[in-house]
N, C-alpha and C positions, 0 to 999 in steps of 0.2 A: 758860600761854604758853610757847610754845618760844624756850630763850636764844638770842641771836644766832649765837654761836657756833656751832650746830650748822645754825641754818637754810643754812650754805654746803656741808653736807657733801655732799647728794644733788648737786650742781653738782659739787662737786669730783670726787665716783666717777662723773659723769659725762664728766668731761676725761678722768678717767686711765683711762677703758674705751674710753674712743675714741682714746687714742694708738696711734700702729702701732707695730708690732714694731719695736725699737731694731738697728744691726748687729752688735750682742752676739750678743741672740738670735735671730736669722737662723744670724749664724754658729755657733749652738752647734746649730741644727738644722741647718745643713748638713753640720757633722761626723757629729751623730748618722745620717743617714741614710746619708754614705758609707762609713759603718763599719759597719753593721748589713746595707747591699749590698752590701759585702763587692766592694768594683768594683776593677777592675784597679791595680797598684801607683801608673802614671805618674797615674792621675787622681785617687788619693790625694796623691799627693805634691805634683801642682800646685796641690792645694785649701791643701795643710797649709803648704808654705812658703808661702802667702798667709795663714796662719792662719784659713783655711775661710772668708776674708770671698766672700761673692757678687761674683760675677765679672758679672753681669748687669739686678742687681734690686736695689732699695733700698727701704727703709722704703715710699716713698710709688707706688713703680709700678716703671718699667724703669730705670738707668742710661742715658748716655749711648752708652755699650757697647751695653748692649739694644736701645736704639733703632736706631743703626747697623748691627746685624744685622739688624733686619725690612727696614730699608732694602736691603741684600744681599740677603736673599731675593726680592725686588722684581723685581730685577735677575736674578737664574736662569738665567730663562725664556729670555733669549740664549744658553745655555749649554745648551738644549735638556734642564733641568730643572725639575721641579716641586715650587714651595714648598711643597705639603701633603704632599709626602717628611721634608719637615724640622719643618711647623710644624702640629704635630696639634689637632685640634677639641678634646681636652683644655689642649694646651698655651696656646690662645687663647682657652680659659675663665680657665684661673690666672690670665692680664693681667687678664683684665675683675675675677674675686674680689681680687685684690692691694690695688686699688687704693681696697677698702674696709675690707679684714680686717685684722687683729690679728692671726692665727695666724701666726708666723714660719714654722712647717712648711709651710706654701703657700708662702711666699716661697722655702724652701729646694729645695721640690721643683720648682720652676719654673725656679730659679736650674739646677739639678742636668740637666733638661730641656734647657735651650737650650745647656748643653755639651757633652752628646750629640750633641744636632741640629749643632753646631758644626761637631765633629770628625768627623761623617757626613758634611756638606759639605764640608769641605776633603779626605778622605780620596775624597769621589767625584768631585768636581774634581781630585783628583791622579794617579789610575789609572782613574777612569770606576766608576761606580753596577754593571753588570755584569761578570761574572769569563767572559772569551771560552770557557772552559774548559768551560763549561756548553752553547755551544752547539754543535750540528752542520755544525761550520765549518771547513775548511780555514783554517785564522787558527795558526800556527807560532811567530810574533813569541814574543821571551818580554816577557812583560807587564811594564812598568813600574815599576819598584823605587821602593817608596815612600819618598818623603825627609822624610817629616811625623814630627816627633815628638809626641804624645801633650802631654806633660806642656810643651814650648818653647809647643806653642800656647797651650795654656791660660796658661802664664805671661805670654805675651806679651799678652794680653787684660788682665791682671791691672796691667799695667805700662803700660796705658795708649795702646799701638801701636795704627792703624788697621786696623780689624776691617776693610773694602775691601782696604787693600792687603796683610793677610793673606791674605785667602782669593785677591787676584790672584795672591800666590807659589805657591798651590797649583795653579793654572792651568798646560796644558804651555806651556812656553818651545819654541816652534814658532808658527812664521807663520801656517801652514795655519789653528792656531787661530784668532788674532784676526782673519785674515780670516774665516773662515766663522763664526764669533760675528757680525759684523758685515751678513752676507748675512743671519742669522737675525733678527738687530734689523729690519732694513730690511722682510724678508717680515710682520713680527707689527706693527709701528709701521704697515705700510700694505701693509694687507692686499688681494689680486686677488681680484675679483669672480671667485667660480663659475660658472663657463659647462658647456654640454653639451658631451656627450662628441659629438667630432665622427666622423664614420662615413669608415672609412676608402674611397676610393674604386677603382672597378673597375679603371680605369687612370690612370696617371701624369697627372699636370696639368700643365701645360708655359706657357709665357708666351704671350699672347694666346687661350687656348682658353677655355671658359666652363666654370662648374662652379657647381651648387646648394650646396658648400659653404665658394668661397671670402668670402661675409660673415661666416661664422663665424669662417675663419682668420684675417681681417683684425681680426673685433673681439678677439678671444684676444691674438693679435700684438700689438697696441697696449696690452691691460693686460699685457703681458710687459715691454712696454718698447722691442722691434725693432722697432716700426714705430713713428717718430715723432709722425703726424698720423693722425687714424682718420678714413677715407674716410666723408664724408658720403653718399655713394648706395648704395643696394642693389641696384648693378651685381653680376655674376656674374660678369664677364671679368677673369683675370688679369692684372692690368697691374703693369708695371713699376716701380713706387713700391711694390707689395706682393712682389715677385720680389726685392728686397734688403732686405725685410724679412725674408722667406722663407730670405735667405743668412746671413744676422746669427744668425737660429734657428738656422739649420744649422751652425753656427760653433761655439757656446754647448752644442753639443749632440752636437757630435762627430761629426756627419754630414757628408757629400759636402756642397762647398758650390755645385752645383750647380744652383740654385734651383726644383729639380723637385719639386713636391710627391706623393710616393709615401707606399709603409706605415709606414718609420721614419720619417720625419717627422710621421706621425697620431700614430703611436705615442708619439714625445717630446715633441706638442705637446697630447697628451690628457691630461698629466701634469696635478690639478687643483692647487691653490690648498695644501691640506688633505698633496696628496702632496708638493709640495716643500719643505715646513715639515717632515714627519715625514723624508728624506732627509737634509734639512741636522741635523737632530738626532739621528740614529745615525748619517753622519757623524763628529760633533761628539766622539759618545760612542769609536768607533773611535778617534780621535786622541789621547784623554784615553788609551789604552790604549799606544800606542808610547814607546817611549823616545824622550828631547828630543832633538832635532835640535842636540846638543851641536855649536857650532863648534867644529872641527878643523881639520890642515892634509889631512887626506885628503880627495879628489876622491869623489863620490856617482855614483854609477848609481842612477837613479831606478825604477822600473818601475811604471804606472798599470795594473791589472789589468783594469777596466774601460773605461779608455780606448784601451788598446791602444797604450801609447808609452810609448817609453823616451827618458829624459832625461840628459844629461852633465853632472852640475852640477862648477863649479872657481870656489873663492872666491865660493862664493855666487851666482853666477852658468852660467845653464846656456846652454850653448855648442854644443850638439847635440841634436839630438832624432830620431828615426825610426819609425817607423809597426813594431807586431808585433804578432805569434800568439801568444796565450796556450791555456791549456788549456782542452779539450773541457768542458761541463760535468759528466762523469761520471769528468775524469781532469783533476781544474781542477790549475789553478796556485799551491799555497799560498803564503800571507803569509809571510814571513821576512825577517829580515838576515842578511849576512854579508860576506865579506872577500874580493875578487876579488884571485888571487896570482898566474894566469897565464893565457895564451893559447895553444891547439891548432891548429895549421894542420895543414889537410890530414887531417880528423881519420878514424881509425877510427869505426864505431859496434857495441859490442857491446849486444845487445836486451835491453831487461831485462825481469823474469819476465813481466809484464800482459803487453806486447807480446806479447813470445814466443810464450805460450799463448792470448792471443784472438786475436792476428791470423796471426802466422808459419808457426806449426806448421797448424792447421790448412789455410794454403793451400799448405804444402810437400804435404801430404795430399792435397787434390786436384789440385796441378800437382807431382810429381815433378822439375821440371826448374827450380823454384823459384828454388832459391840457386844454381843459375849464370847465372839470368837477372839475379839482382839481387847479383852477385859477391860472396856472402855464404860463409864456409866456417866449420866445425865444428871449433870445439878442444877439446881436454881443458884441466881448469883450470889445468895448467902450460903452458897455451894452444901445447901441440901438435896440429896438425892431424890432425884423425881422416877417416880416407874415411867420408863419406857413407853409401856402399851398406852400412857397419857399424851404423848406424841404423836398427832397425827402425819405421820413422814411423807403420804403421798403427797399433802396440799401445800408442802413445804417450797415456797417460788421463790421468797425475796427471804432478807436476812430481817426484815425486821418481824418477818413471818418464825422466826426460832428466839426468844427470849432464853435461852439457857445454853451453857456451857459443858460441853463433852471434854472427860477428863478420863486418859489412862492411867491406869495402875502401872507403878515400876513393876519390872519383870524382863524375861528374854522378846516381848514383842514391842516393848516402850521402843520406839526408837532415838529416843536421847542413850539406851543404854544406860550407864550404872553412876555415870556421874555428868555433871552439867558446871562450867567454869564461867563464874557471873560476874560483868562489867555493865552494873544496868544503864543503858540507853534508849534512846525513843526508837530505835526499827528495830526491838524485842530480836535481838541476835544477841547468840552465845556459844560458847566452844563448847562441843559436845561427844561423849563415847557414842558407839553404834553399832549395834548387831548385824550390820551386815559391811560385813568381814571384809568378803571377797570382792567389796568397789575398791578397796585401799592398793587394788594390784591390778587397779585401770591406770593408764597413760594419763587418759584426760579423765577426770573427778571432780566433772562437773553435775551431782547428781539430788544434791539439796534443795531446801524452800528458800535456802535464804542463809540459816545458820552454816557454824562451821563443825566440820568431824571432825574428830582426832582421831588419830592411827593407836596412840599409846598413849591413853586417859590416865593409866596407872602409874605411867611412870611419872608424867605431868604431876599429876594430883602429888605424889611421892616429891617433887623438887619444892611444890609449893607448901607443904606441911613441913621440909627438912627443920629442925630443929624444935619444933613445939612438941611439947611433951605427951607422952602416948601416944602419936600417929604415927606408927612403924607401918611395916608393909601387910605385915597379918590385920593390923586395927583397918587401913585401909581398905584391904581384901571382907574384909566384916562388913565392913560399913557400903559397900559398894551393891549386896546381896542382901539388907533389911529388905521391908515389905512392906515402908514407910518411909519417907524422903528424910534425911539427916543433912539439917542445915550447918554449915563448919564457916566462920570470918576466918581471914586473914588477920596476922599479928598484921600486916603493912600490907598497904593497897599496894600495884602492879600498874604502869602503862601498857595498854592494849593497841597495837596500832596495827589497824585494818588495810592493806596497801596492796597497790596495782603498778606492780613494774614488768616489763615486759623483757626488759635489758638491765644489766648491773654488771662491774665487775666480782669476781672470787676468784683472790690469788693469781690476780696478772692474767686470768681470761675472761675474755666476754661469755658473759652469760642469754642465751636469748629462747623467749617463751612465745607460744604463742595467742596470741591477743585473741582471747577466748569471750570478751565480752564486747569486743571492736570499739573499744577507747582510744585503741592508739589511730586508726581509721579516723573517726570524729575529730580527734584532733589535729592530726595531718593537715585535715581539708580547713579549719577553723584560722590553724596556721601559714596557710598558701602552700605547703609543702608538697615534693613528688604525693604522692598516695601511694599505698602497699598496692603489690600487684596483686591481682586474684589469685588465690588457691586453690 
């Protein structure tokens, strides 16, 4: 007969095989492993001054820590990222093993895991998931200087702060943000029916004419949101209740608001469901890349590369705005900042190399009479004027074959026009007037080398002289028509910020352009995202 005494043994080695890992040994395996990974100092350090205790896991499963970060990951997908970036098919095994095991080394290496995926997330929340450097992008900007320390997060985790309103400090401090966070919430919480792609028609469609494809636009319209009521008939006639829905689209969309239904309006109303989801999320990701719209006392010059307008913002507040030309698509107009110091009236234009050699020279080669048609004349680079007839144009092949600099005279044929708005930078871009008028009443105004028009030089020029003395509108209007360039500084320099958004909100609508330089395309794909459908 077995004495009493022993009959509780197998009970008892059955308690003590089934207790978990105590946070002793958790934390003796979590030191063991980041010392053996030999992992970078700050995440040594943040483990050690908490004495390697798990920042996210305990004995019996997650911390409350833990928990609040799946929670956050939840949440991303506004942010136009994806949880399985952060939270891998092994790492949501280790929950489910945890929460039966005894092996502290799962607890540790799980623990070890989601401070990784952490500092991934708040690092790609900070500067954005892709490095612009990699793509085939006109993008200048210099990318966003990380303010995340390493070793404060993790501390801060340790100390008990909200894992939320951590990773919201990693978020850019810029509006743009949380609005277009909030367009993305709204498009995934309730989501638009997929419809066909509508065919664009032979000709224009105009109010009262018929057409086989206005039930189409009408039903689209109404899951957009611009048509309030969706017409119960499958009438075909244009009518007037669908003509300002038609303008509200056009509005939204950066078109004529017109209410004609032509190509660009197919075109931005074919955009599906799928496409303005992946928009607002390389958006999202661009913005994550700029530097914060730090309040300051200097005045913003905005510039939407895609939208074709430039903005005056002062105190937060934008106060001007004008329709422009940006660059060609094979001479675009790069992303940048910088520091507007002065203003050109009356300006010279000397051509720089592109021009010169694709366009200039060879039409001096077929019209000899060239530059006195377009009062252009030839300097040497201590810009003395050289005769012409000393040029031999025909034998002209390479650029190191033209030692000398072609320079227009201000006039109606300068095409900088009467004044020139300077932020000097290394890719020689500047805001500029233009005599030719009639591009400013294109849709798309993409027809420059590079720089940018303005619509309304005079009035610009007028915000940026307000208050120094003598520059009224007559002095401007003077200075504008010399027959010699008139250099003017600013009392206070100006930030210039050069931008490519394709999406934004204004006043509680989405705003959406079309991706005229295929930035948002390059990024899509950079980012694993759907891809835009063809146009």
């Amino acid at each position: 007969m077995i004495p009493k005494i022993f009959r509780f043994i197998p009970l008892l080695f059955l308690f003590y095989s089934c207790q978990k890992p105590s946070p002793t040994q958790i934390a003796e395996s979590v030191e063991s492993i980041i010392e053996n990974a030999e992992m970078d100092s700050s995440f040594f350090k943040a483990y050690s001054e908490n004495g390697f205790k798990p920042l996210w896991v305990k004995s019996k499963g997650l911390k409350n820590s833990g928990m609040d970060y799946l929670e956050a990951l939840d949440d991303i997908k506004f942010d136009g990222l994806d949880k399985e970036d952060y939270l891998s098919e092994e790492e949501a095994l280790l929950m489910e093993k945890i929460q039966e095991s005894k092996d502290p080394a799962l607890h540790a290496r799980l623990d070890i895991a989601l401070s990784h995926s952490f500092l991934k997330l708040a690092s790609d929340l900070n500067i954005g998931k892709i490095n612009p450097s990699t793509l085939n992008i006109e993008w200048k900007m210099e990318r966003k200087v990380p303010v995340l320390n390493k070793e404060e997060l993790l501390m801060s985790i340790s100390s008990g702060k909200s894992v939320k309103k951590i990773l919201n400090s990693c978020r850019p401090d810029n509006f743009l943000y949380s609005e277009l966070s909030s367009i993305l919430k709204r498009l995934l919480t309730k989501p638009i029916k997929e419809t066909a792609s509508i065919e664009t028609p032979k000709e224009k469609i105009e109010i009262g004419q018929t057409h086989v494809s206005i039930p189409a636009i009408s039903e689209k319209l109404w899951l957009l949101g611009d048509l309030k009521e969706q017409s119960q008939s499958e009438g075909t006639e244009y009518e007037e209740d669908l003509q300002e829905a038609v303008k509200q689209f056009q509005k939204r969309n950066g078109l004529f608001t017109d209410g004609i239904i032509g190509p660009d309006f197919i075109t931005a109303i074919n955009y599906s469901y799928s496409d303005l989801v992946t928009k607002t999320e390389v958006n999202l990701e661009r913005l994550r890349w700029l530097p914060d719209f730090i309040p300051s006392e200097k005045n913003k010059v905005i510039v939407n590369i895609p939208d074709y307008h430039l903005y005056y913002v002062s105190n937060d507040d934008t106060v001007f705005t004008s329709r422009t030309i940006v660059g060609k698509d094979y001479r675009q107009t790069p992303v940048f900042k910088a520091e507007m110091t002065h203003l050109v009236f009356s300006p010279t234009w000397t051509l720089p190399e592109t021009i010169l050699w694709e366009d200039v020279i060879p039409a001096i080669q077929k019209d000899s009479d060239y530059l006195r048609k377009n009062n252009m004349k030839v300097l040497d680079f201590q810009e003395n004027e050289i005769d012409i007839e000393e040029v031999d144009w025909e034998e002209l092949k390479e650029i190191e074959d033209f030692t000398y600099l072609i320079r227009q005279a201000p006039g109606e044929q300068n095409p900088l026009g009467r004044v020139k708005f300077m932020f000097p930078n290394e890719f020689s871009i500047y805001i500029h007037d233009s005599p030719a008028k009639a591009l400013f009443s294109r849709e798309e105004r993409t027809f420059s080398s590079g720089c940018i028009r303005v619509e309304q030089p005079e009035k610009l020029a007028s915000i940026l002289l307000d208050g120094v003395a003598g520059w009224d509108e007559a002095k401007i209007s003077e200075a504008m028509n010399l027959d010699e360039e008139k250099k003017i500084n600013l009392d206070k320099t100006l930030e210039v910020w050069i931008l490519y958004l394709t999406v934004w909100d204004e006043d509680g609508e989405m705003q959406v352009r079309e991706d005229i330089y295929e930035m948002d395309s390059q990024l899509a794909e950079a980012m694993a995202l759907p891809l835009l459908g063809e146009r």
